[in-house]
C-alpha positions as CSV (number, residue, x, y, z in Angstrom):
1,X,-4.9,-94.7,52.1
2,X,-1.3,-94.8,50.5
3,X,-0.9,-95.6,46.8
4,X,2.1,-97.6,46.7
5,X,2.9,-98.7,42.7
6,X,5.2,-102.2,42.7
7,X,7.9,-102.4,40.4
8,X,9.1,-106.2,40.1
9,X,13.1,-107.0,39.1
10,X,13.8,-110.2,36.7
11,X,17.2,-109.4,36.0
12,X,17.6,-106.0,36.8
13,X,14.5,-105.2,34.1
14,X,10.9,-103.9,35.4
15,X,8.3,-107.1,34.8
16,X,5.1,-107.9,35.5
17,X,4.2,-111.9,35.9
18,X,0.1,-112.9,35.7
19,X,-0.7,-114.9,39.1
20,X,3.2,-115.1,39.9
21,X,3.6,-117.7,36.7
22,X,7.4,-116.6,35.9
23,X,6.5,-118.1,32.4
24,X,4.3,-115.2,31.9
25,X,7.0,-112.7,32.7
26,X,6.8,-109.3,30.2
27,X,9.4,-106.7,30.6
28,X,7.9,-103.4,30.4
29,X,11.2,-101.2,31.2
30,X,15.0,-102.0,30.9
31,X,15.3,-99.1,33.6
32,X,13.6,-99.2,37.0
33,X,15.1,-96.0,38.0
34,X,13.2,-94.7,35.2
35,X,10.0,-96.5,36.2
36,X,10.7,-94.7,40.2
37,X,11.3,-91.5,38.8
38,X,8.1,-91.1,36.8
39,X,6.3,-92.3,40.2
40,X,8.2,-89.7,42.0
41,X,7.6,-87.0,39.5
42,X,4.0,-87.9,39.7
43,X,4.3,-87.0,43.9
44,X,4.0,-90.5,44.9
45,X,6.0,-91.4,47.9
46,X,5.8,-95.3,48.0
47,X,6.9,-97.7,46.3
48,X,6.9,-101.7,46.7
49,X,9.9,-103.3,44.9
50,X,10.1,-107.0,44.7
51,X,12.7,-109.0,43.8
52,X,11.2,-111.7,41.7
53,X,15.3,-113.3,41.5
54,X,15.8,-113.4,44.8
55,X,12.2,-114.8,45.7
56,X,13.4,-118.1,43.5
57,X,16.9,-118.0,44.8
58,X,15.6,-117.9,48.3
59,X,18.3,-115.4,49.2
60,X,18.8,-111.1,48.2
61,X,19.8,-111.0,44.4
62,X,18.8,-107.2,43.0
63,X,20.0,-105.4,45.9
64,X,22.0,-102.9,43.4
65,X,18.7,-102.2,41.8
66,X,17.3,-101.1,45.4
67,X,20.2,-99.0,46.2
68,X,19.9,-97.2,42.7
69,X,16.6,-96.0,42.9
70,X,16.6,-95.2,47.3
71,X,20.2,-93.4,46.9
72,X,18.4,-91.2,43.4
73,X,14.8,-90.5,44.3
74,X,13.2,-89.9,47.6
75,X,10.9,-92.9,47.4
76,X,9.8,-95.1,50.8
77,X,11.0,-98.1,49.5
78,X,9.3,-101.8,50.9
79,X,11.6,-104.3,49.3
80,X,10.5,-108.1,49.7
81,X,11.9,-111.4,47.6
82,X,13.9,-114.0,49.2
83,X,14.5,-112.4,52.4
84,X,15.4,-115.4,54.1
85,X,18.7,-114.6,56.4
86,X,19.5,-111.9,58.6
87,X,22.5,-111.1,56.3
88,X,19.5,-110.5,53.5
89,X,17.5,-108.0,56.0
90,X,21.3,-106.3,56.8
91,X,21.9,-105.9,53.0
92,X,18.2,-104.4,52.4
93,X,18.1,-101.7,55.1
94,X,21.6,-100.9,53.9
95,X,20.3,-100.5,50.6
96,X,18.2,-98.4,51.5
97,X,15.0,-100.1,52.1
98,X,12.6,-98.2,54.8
99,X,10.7,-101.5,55.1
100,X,11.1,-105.5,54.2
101,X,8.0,-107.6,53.7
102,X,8.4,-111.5,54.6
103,X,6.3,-113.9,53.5
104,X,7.7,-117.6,53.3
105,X,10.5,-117.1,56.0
106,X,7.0,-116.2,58.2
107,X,5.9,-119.5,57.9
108,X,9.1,-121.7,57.2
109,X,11.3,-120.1,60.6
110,X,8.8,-118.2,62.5
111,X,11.5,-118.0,65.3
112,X,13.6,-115.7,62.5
113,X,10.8,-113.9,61.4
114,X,10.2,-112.9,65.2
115,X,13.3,-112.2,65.9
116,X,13.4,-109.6,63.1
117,X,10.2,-108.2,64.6
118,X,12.2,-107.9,67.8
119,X,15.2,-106.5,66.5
120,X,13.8,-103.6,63.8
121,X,10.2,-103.4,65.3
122,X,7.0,-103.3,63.9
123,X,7.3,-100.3,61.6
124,X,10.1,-101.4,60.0
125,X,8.8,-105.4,59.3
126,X,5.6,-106.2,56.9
127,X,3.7,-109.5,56.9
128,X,3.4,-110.6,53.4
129,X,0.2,-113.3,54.0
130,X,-0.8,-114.3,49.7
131,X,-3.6,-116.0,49.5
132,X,-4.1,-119.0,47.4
133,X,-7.7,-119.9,47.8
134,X,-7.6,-118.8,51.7
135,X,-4.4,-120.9,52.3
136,X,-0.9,-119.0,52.9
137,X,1.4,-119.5,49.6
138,X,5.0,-118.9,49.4
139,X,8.1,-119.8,48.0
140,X,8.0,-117.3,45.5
141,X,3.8,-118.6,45.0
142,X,5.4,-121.7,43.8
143,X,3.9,-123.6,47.2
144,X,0.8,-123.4,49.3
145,X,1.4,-123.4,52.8
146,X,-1.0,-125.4,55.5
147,X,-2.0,-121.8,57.0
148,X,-5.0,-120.3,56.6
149,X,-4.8,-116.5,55.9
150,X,-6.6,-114.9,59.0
151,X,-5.1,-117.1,61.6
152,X,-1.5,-116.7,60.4
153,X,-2.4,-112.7,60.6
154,X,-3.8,-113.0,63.7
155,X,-1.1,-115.0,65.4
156,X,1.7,-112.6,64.4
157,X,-0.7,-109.8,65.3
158,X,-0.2,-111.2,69.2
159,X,3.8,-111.1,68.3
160,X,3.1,-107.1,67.2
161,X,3.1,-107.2,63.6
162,X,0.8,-104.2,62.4
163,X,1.6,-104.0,58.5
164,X,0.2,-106.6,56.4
165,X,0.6,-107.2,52.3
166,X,-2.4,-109.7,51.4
167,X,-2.5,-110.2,47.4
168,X,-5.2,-112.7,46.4
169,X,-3.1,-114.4,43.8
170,X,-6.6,-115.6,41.8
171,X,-6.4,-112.0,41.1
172,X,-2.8,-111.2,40.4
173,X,-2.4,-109.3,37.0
174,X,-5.6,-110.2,35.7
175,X,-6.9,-106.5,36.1
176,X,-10.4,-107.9,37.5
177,X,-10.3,-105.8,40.2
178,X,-9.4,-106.5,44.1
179,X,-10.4,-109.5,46.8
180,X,-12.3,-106.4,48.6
181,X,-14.8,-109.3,50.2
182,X,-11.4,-110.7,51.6
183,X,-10.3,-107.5,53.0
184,X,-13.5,-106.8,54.3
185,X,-13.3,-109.9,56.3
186,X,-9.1,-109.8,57.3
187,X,-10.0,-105.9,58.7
188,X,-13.7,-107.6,60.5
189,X,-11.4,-110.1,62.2
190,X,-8.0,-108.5,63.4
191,X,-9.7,-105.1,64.0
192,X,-8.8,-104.0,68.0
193,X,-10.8,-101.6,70.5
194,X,-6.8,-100.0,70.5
195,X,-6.3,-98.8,67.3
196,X,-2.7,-99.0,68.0
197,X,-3.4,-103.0,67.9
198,X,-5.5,-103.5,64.6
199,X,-3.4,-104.6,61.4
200,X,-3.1,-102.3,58.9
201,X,-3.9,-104.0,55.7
202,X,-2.2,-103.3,52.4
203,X,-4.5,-104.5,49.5
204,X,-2.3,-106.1,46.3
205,X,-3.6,-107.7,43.2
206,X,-6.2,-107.5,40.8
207,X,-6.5,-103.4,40.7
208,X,-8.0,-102.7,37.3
209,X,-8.8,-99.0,37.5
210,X,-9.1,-96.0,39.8
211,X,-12.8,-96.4,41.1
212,X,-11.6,-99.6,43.0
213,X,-9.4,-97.0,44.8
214,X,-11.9,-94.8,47.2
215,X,-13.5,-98.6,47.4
216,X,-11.0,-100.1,49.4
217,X,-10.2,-96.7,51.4
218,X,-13.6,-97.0,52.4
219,X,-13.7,-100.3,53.7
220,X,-10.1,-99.7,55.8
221,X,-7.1,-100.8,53.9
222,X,-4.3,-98.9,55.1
223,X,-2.8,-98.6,51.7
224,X,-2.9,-100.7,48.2
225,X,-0.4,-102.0,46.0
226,X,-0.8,-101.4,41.9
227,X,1.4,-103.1,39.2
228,X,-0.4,-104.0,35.7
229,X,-2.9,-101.4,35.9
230,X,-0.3,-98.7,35.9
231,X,2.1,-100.3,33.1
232,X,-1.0,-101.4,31.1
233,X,-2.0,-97.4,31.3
234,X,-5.8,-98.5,32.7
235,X,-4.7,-96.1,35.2
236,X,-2.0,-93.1,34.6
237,X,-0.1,-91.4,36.6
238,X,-1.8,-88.2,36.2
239,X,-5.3,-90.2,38.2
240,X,-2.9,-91.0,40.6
241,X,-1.4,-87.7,41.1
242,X,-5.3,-86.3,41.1
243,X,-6.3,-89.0,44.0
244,X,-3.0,-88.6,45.9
């Protein structure tokens, strides 16, 4: 299972929110690139950077932050927030993202979305499918969609997607630990005979301490996403290091 840390940009400054409430916002570093490097120098590998700006802005805004820390550490970089245009997925990879992760664009222009899938294939594009008491929210978690979570994974699953972000936003930064009862039932239901056909599921929000970890490696997810737990030192980077 991958440990992937998120760093989120509000102005080009490393924030957390609590269930993607921007009035909850608390900078914990001026300096991203600071934030990456410690990850880095920890020998973690992944990183999930989300650009909180461009999520309400419904276009690319920290792109320079992006670019920083993929052109001065060796981090695999998912970059998602307001990916919304083609120009925004052109900007991205040449910024040095490895992948992008759409979530409202999914839902709003499926035709787009697809089209993305088409053009950079399946490795390259992640599902981002939040759940909002089981229903599909987007906009930045400012709206809740008609879709119901497993559906909306299993239709893009037919159209090839196999990475998939799910953050139960009940959970967000309340460091209560993980949906792992959701999980359990997203992995049941798009699972395949062909491994090369199941989803592999990336667990986000609610990770409160490193026994949750070998929990959800257990139960399948392909790799988990950890923000407050790291910042609020309930876990450290030396656990990490051990479990990496």
């Amino acid at each position: 299972m991958r440990i992937i840390p998120a760093i989120d940009i509000i102005e080009g400054k490393c924030v957390r929110l609590t269930k993607g409430d921007y009035g909850t916002k608390k900078i914990y570093n001026e300096s991203p690139l600071e934030v990456a490097k410690a990850f880095e120098d920890s020998g973690i590998e992944y990183l999930h950077l989300v650009d909180l700006d461009g999520a309400k802005a419904q276009h690319i805004v920290n792109y320079k932050v992006l670019e920083q820390i993929s052109s001065k550490t060796n981090l695999k970089i998912d970059f998602g927030g307001g990916l919304k245009a083609d120009e925004d997925l052109h900007i991205a990879f040449n910024s040095g993202a490895k992948q992008i992760t759409g979530g409202s664009i999914a839902v709003k222009d499926q035709k787009t979305f697809e089209g993305w899938i088409a053009k950079y294939g399946a490795s390259k594009i992640i599902l981002g499918a939040d759940s909002d008491a089981g229903k599909v929210s987007i906009s930045g978690w400012m709206e809740k969609s008609k879709e119901d979570v497993i559906p909306f994974i299993k239709a893009y699953q037919k159209k090839s997607i196999r990475y998939v972000i799910c953050t139960d936003i009940s959970k967000d930064g309340m460091l209560e630990g993980p949906s792992v009862d959701l999980y359990k039932k997203i992995i049941a239901e798009c699972s395949n005979s062909s491994s090369d056909q199941s989803i592999k599921l990336i667990a986000s929000g609610g990770i409160s301490c490193i026994d949750e970890l070998p929990v959800l490696k257990d139960i399948g997810c392909e790799g988990v996403i950890i923000g407050k737990a790291i910042y609020e030192d309930r876990i450290t980077l030396k656990q990490l290091e051990k479990f990496v």
